[in-house]
C-alpha positions as a Markdown table, in Angstrom:
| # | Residue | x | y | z |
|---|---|---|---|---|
| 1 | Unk | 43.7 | 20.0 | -43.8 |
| 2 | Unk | 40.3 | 19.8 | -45.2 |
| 3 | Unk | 37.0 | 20.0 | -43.2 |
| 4 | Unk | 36.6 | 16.3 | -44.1 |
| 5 | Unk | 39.8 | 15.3 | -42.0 |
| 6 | Unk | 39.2 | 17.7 | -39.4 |
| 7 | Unk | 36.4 | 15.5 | -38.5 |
| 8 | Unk | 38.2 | 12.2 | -38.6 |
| 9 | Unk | 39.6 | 10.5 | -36.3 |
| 10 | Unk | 42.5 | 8.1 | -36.4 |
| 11 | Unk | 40.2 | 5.0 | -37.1 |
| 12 | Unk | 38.1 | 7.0 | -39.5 |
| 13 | Unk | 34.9 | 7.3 | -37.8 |
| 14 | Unk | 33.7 | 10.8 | -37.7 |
| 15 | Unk | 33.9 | 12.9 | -34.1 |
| 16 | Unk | 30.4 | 13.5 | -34.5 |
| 17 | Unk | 29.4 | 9.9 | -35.0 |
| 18 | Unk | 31.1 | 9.3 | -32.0 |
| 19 | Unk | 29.4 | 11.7 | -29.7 |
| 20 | Unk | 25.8 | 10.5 | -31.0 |
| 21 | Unk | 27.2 | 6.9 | -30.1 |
| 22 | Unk | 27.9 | 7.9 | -26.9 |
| 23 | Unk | 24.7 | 9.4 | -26.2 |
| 24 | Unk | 23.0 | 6.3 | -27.6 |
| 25 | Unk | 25.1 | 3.9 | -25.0 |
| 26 | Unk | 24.1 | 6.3 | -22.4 |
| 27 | Unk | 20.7 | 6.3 | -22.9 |
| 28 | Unk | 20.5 | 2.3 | -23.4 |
| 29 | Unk | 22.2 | 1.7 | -20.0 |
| 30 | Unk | 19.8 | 4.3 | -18.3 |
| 31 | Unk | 17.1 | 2.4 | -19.5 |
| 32 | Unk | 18.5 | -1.0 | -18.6 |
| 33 | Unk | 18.7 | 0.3 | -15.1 |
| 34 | Unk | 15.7 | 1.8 | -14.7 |
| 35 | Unk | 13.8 | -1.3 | -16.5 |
| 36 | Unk | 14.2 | -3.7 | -13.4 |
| 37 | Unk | 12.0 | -0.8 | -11.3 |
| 38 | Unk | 9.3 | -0.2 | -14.0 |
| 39 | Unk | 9.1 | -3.6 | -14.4 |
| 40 | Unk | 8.4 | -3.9 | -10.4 |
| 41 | Unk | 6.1 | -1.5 | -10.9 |
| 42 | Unk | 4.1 | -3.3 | -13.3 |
| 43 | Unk | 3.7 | -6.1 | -11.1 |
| 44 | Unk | 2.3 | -4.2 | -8.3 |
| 45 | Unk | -0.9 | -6.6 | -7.4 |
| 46 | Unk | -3.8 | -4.1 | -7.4 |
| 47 | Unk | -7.1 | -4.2 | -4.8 |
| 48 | Unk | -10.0 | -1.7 | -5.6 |
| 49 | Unk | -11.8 | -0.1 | -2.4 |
| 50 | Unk | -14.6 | 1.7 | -2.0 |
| 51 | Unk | -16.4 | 2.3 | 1.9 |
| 52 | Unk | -19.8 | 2.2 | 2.7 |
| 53 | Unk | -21.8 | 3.2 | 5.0 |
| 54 | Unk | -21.6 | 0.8 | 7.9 |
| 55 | Unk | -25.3 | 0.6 | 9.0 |
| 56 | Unk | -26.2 | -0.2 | 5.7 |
| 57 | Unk | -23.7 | -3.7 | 6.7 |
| 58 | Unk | -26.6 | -6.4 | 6.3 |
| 59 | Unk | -28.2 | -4.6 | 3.4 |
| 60 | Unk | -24.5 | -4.3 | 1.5 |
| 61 | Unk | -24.2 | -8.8 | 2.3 |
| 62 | Unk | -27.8 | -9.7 | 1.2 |
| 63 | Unk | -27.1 | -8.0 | -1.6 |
| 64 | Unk | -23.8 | -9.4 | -3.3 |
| 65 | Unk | -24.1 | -12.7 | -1.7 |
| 66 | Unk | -21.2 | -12.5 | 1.1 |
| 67 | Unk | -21.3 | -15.7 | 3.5 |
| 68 | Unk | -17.5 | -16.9 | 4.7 |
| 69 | Unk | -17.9 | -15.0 | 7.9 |
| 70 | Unk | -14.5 | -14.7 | 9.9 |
| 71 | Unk | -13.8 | -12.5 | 12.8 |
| 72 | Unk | -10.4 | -10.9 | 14.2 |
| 73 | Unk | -8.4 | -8.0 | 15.4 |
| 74 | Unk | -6.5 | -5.0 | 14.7 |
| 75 | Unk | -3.5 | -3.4 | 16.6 |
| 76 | Unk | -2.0 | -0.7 | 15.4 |
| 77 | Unk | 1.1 | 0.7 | 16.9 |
| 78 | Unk | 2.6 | 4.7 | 16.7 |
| 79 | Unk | 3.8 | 7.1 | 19.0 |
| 80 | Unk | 0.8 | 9.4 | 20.4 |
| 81 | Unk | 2.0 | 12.2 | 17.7 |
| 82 | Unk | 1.7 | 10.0 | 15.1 |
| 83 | Unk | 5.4 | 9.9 | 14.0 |
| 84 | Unk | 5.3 | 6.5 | 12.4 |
| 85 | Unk | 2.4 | 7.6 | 9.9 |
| 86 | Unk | 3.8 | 10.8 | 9.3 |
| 87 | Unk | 6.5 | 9.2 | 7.6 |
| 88 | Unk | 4.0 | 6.7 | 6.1 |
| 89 | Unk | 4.3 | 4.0 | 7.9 |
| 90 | Unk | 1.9 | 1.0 | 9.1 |
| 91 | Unk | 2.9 | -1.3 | 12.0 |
| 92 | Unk | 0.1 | -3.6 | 12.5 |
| 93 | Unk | -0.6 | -6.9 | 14.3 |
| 94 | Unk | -3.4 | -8.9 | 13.1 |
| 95 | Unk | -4.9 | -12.0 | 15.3 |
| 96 | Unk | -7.9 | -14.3 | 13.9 |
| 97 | Unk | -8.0 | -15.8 | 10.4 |
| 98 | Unk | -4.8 | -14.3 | 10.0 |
| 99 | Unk | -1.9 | -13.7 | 12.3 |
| 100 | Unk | 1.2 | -11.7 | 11.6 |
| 101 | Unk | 3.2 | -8.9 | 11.9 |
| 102 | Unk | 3.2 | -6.2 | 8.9 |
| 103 | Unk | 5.2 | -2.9 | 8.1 |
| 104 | Unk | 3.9 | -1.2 | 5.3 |
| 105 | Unk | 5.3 | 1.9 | 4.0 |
| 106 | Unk | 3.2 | 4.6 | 1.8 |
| 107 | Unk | 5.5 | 7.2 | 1.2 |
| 108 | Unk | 3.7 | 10.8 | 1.3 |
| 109 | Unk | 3.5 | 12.6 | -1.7 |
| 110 | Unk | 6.2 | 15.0 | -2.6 |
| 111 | Unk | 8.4 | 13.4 | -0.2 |
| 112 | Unk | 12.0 | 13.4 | -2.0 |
| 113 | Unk | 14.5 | 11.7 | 0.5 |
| 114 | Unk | 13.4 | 7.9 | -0.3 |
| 115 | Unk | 14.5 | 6.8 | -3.7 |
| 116 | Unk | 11.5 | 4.9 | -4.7 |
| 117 | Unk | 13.2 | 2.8 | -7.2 |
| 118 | Unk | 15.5 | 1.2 | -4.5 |
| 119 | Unk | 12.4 | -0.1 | -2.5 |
| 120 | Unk | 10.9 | -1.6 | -5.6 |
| 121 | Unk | 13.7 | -3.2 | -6.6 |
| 122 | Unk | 13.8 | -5.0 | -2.6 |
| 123 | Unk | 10.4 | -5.1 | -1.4 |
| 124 | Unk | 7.1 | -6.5 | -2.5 |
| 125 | Unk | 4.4 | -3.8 | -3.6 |
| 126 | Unk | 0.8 | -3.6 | -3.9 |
| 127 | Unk | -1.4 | -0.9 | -4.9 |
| 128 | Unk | -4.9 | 0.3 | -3.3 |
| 129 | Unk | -6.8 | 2.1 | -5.5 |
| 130 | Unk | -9.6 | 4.4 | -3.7 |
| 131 | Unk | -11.6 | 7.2 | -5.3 |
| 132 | Unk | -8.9 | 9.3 | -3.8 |
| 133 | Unk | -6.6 | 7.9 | -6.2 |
| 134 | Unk | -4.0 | 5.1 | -6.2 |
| 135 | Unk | -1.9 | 4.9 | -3.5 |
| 136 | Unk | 1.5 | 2.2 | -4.0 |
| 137 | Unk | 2.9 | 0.7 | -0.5 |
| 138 | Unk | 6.0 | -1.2 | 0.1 |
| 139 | Unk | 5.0 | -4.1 | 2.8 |
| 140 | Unk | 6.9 | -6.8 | 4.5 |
| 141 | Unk | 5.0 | -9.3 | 6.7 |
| 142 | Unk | 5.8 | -12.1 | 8.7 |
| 143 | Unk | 3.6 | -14.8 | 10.8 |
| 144 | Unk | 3.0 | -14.3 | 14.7 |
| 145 | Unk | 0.9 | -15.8 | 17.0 |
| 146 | Unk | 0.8 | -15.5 | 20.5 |
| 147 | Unk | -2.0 | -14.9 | 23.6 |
| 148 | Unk | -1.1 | -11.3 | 24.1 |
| 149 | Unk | -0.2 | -8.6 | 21.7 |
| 150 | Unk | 3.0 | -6.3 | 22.9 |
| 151 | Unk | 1.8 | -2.9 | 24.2 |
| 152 | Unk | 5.0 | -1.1 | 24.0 |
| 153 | Unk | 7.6 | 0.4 | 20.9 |
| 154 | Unk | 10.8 | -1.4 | 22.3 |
| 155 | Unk | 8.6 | -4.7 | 22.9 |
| 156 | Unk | 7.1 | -4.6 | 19.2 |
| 157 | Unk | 10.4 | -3.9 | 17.6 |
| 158 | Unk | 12.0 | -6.9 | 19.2 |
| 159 | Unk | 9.4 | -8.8 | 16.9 |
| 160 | Unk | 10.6 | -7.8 | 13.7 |
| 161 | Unk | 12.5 | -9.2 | 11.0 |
| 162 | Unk | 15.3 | -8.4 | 9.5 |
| 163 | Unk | 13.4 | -8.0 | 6.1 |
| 164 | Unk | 11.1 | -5.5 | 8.2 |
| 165 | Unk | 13.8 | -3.6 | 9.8 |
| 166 | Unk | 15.5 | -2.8 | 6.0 |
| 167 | Unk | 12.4 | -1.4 | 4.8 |
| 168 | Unk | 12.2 | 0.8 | 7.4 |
| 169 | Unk | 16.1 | 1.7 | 7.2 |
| 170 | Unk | 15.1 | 2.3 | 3.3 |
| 171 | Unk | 12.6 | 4.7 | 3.9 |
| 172 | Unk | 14.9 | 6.2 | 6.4 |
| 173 | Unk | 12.2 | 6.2 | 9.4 |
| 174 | Unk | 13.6 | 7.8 | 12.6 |
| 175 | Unk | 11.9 | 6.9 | 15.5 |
| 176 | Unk | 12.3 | 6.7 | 19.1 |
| 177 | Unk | 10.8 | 3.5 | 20.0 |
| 178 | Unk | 10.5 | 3.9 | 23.3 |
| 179 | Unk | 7.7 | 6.6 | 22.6 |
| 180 | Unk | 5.7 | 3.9 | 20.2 |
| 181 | Unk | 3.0 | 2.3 | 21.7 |
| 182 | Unk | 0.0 | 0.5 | 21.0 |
| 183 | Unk | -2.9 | 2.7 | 19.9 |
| 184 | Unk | -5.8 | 1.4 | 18.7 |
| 185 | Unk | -7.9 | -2.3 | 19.2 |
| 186 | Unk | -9.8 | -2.7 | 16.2 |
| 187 | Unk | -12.7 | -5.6 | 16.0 |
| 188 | Unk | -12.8 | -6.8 | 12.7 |
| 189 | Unk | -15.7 | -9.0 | 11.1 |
| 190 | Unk | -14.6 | -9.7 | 7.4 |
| 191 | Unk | -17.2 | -11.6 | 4.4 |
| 192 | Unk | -16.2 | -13.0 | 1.1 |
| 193 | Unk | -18.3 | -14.5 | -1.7 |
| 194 | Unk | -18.0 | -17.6 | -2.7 |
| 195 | Unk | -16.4 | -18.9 | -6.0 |
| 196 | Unk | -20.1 | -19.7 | -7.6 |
| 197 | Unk | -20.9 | -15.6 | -7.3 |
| 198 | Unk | -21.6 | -13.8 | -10.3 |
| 199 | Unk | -20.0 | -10.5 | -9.0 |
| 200 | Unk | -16.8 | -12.0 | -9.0 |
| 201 | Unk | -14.6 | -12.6 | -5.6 |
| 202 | Unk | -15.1 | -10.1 | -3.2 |
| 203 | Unk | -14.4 | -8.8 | 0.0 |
| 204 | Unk | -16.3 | -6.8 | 2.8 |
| 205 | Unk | -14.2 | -5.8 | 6.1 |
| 206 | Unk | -16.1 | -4.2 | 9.1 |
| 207 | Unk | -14.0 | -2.9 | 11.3 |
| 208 | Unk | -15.0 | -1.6 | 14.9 |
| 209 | Unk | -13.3 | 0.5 | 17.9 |
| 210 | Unk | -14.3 | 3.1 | 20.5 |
| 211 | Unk | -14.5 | 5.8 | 18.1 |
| 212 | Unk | -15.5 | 4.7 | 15.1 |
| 213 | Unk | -16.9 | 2.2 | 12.5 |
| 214 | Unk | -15.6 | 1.4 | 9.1 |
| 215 | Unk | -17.1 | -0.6 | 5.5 |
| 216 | Unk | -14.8 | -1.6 | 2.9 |
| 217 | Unk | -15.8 | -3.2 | 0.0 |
| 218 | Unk | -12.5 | -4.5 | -2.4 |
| 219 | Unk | -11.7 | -6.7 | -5.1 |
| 220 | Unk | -8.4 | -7.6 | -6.4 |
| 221 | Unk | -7.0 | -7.4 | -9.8 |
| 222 | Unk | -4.1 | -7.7 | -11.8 |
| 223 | Unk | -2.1 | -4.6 | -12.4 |
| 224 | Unk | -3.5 | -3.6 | -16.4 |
| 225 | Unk | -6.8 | -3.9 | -15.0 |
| 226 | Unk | -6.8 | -1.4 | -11.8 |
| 227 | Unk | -9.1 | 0.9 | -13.8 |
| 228 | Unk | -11.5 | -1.3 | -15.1 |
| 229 | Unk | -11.7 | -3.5 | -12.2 |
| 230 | Unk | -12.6 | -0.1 | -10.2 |
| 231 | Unk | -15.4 | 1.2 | -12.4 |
| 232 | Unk | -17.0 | -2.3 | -12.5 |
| 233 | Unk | -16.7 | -2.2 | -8.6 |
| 234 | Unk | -18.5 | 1.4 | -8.5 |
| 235 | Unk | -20.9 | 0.2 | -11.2 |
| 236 | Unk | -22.0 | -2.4 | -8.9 |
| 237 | Unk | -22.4 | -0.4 | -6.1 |
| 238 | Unk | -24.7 | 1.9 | -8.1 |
| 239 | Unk | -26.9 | -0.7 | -9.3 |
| 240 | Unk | -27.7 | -2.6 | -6.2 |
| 241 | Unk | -28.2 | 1.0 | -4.6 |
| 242 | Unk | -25.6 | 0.6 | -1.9 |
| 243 | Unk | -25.0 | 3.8 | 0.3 |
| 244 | Unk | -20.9 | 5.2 | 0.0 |
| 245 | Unk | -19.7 | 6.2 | 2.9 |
| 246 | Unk | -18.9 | 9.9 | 2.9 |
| 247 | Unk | -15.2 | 9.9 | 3.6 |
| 248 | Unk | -13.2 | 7.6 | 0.9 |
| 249 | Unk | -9.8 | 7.5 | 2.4 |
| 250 | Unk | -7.8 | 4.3 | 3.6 |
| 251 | Unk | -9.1 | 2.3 | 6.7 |
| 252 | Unk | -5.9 | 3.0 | 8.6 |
| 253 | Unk | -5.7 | 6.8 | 7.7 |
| 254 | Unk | -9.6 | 7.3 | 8.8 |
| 255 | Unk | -8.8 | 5.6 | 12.1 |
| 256 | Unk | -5.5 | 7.0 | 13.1 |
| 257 | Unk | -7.5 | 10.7 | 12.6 |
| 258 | Unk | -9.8 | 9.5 | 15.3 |
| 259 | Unk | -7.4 | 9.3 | 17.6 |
| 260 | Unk | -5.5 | 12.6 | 17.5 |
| 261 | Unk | -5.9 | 15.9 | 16.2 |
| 262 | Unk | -3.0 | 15.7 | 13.8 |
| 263 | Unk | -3.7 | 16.2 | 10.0 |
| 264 | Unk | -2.0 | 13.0 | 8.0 |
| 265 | Unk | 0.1 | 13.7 | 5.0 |
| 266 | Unk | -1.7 | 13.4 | 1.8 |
| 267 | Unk | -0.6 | 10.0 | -0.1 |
């Protein structure tokens, strides 16, 4: 038989062909089932941070023209080792302008049990992007409103949704909730500009507890124009001559370390 027919097969396509189409179809289905997740990805709405230095908070309004004053609170809820944010999750409760209930989950870098892809494909996303980098979070919210804010793990998880409860079973959290409680009570006075200002919309959060104060200045943009829309924020900062704060972490990870002595995962 001749190395020709050796290489035939009974419908006369080549064995080699065959393999290489084989590959091909392989590689075009990986893509089609990793497209849905990129795709998520790239819709990821995007809010640029920076903090300042929160004496300098009636300099930093005067300056870009904040005047929609609102005022609320914080609650943040964890076990008193932190177990909840060492597996990168938020539970918050927010009463004022807005009130809800929110898990947010910010996986820690390196972490390799969560397949990211699966809580992309399920749950909205955002990104904050700091000086510390970007950070991408996983959140589920939902509205509540009542005159007194639960104090203990079993009484806070009653309160969730089913939505919130899958995130966390996605980003296999264990936790003992009758060791969460709640662990800070955060004052919160938060400014925005109006629609007529010529820096664009922004927003300014103070927030206030026993230990601590925190500045945030952020803007939003869409997700092709997280770098941009960061460089024009720290542009701004550097030409009205606003004071940074010296830390540049997230609000919740600055507070949480206030609290205890434990060192948070890096995200």
């Amino acid at each position: 038989m001749s190395q020709f027919n050796r290489l035939r097969t009974n419908n006369g396509c080549p064995r080699l062909a065959r393999k290489n189409l084989k590959r091909v179809f392989a590689l075009i289905g990986a893509i089609l089932l990793l497209a849905p997740a990129l795709h998520a990805e790239d819709k990821c709405p995007v809010e640029v941070k920076l903090l300042l230095s929160p004496p300098t908070t009636q300099t930093v309004i005067a300056s870009l023209g904040f005047e929609r004053e609102t005022t609320g609170r914080v609650y943040l809820f964890d076990t008193d080792a932190l177990d909840l944010s060492m597996q990168g999750v938020i539970l918050r409760v927010r009463q004022g302008a807005k009130n809800d209930i929110t898990v947010k989950v910010r996986l820690p870098k390196g972490n390799q049990q969560v397949d990211n892809s699966r809580l992309r494909e399920r749950f909205p996303c955002e990104i904050d992007r700091t000086r510390a980098g970007a950070n991408t979070s996983y959140a589920v919210g939902r509205k509540y409103k009542a005159a007194k804010v639960p104090e203990i793990g079993n009484d806070i998880y009653s309160l969730l949704s089913a939505s919130q409860i899958k995130l966390l079973h996605e980003a296999r959290v264990s936790i003992d909730w009758a060791r969460v409680m709640r662990i800070a009570n955060i004052n919160l006075t938060k400014w925005e500009t109006t629609a007529q200002s010529p820096y664009g919309k922004l927003t300014l959060e103070l927030w206030e507890w026993p230990a601590g104060k925190i500045l945030e200045l952020s803007a939003k943009a869409g997700p092709e124009a997280e770098a941009s829309k960061f460089a024009k924020l720290e542009r701004l900062v550097e030409a009205k001559n606003l004071s940074l704060s010296a830390s540049q972490d997230t609000k919740t990870s600055m507070v949480l370390e206030t609290l205890t002595d434990h060192t948070l995962p890096p995200r």
